[in-house]
N, C-alpha and C positions, 0 to 999 in steps of 0.2 A: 434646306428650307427655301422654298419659292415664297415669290411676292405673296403678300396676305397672308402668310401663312402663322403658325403663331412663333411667337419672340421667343428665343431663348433664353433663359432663367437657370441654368446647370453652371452651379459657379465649378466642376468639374472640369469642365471644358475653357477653364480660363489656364492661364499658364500657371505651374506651382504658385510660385512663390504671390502673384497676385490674387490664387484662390485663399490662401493664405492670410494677406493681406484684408482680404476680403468679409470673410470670418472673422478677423478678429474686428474688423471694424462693428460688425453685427454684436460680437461678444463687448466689444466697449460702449457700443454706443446703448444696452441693455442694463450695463452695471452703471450708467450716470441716465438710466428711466426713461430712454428714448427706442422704441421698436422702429425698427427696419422692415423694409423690403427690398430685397434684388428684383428688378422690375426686368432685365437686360442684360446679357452677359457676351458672349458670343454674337457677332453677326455678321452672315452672310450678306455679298458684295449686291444680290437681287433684294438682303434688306436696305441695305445704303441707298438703292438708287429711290426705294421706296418713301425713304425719309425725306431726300431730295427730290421727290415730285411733291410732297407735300412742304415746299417750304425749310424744312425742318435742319438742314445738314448737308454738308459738301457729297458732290457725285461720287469723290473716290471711297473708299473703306479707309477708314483709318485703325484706329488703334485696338478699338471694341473687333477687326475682325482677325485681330493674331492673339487674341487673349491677351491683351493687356489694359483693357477697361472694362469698367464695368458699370451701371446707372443702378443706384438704388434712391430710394423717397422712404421719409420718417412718416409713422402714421399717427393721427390721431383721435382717440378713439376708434382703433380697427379701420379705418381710412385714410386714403391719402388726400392732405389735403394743399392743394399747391398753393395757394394762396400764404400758406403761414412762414413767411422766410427766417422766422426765430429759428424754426425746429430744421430748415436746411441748414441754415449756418452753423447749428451746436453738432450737426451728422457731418458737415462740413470741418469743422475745425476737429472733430475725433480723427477722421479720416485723413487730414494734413498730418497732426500728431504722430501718425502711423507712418508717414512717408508716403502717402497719394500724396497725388495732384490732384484738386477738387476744381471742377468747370465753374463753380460760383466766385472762385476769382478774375472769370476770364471778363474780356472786352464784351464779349456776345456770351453774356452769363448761362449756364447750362447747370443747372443745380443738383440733379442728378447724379452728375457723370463725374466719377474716377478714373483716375488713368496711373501706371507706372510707365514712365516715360525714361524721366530723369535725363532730359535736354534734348531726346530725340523727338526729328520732325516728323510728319506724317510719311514725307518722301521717303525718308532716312530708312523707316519702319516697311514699307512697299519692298524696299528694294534690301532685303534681308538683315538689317541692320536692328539688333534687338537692346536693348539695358542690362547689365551687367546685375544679376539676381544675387542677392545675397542668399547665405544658407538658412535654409527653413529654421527658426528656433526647435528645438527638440530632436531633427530629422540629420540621421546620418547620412551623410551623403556620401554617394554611389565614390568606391577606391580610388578611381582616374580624377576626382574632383579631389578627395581628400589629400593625396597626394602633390598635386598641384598647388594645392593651397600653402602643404606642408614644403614643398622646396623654394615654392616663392617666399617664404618667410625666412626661408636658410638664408638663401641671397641676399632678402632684403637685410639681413641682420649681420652680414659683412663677411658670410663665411663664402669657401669658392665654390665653385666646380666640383671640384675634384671628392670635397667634403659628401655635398648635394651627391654625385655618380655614386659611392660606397653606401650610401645612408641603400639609394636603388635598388644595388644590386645587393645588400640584405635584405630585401623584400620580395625579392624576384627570384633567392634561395630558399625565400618560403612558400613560392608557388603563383605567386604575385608577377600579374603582366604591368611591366611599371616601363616608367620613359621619364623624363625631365625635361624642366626648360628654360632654355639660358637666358639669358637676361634681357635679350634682345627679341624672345618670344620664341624661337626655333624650339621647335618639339625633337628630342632627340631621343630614341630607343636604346633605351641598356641591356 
């Protein structure tokens, strides 16, 4: 997307678990009579500098451009109307609810804007550093995740190694590319 060009609105293009997030914020904030719109999902770094020739936003890309924000506005009556800060704060406080970060708490308030962050900085986020996604409710997730999850919880629950390695290698006799990881984080293949 070049400058001018139109804004992206495909909450596809956000990362799972925040298109996710995203949705159901639409889905909650509908069951307590408030309609939504995704205004912004995705942006490229020639829309950032755009916002920032206009006042509006830092030069860098932040968080809106690795899919982890998103801007949506309450409408009402089929409009959006900025002025009514009830209806951002109740789209606001569903979306905390959820686990965003809403920009209507910030210093330089942004009422729109969602983010999954979860303490990372924008630098943090630049330079490949992302937030630890929980599992999609409903959504199975991909073997090498399940598995992961499944021996981190052996460990954490006080069994060894050795317990964690056998559990593997029945899985890996079912046809299963598996591997484990010690507690110190080393990925080690069975």
């Amino acid at each position: 997307m070049e400058v001018g060009e139109k804004v992206s609105r495909d909450i596809n293009l956000l990362k799972p678990y925040v298109a996710y997030l995203c949705n159901k914020l639409i889905e909650e904030c509908k069951k307590q009579g408030l309609t939504i719109q995704v205004i912004e999902t995705l942006r490229t770094q020639a829309r950032q500098t755009e916002i920032h020739k206009a006042g509006n936003g830092p030069a860098l890309i932040g968080p809106h451009g690795y899919g982890l924000a998103f801007d949506a506005v309450p409408l009402k009556n089929g409009k959006i109307d900025w002025k009514d800060y009830t209806l951002f704060k109740k789209m606001g406080a569903i979306g905390k609810s959820l686990g965003l970060e809403w920009g209507g708490d910030w210093k330089s308030v942004d009422c729109p804007h969602f983010q999954y962050v979860k303490g990372l900085t924008d630098t943090q986020i630049r330079n490949g550093k992302l937030p630890n996604f929980p599992p999609i409710p409903g959504e199975t997730p991909p073997l090498d995740k399940q598995y992961r999850v499944y021996v981190s919880k052996l460990l954490g629950n006080g069994l060894t190694e050795t317990y964690a390695k056998t559990k593997a290698q029945q899985l890996k006799s079912q046809g299963y590319e598996v591997y484990y990881i010690t507690p110190d984080g080393k990925k080690v293949n069975v």
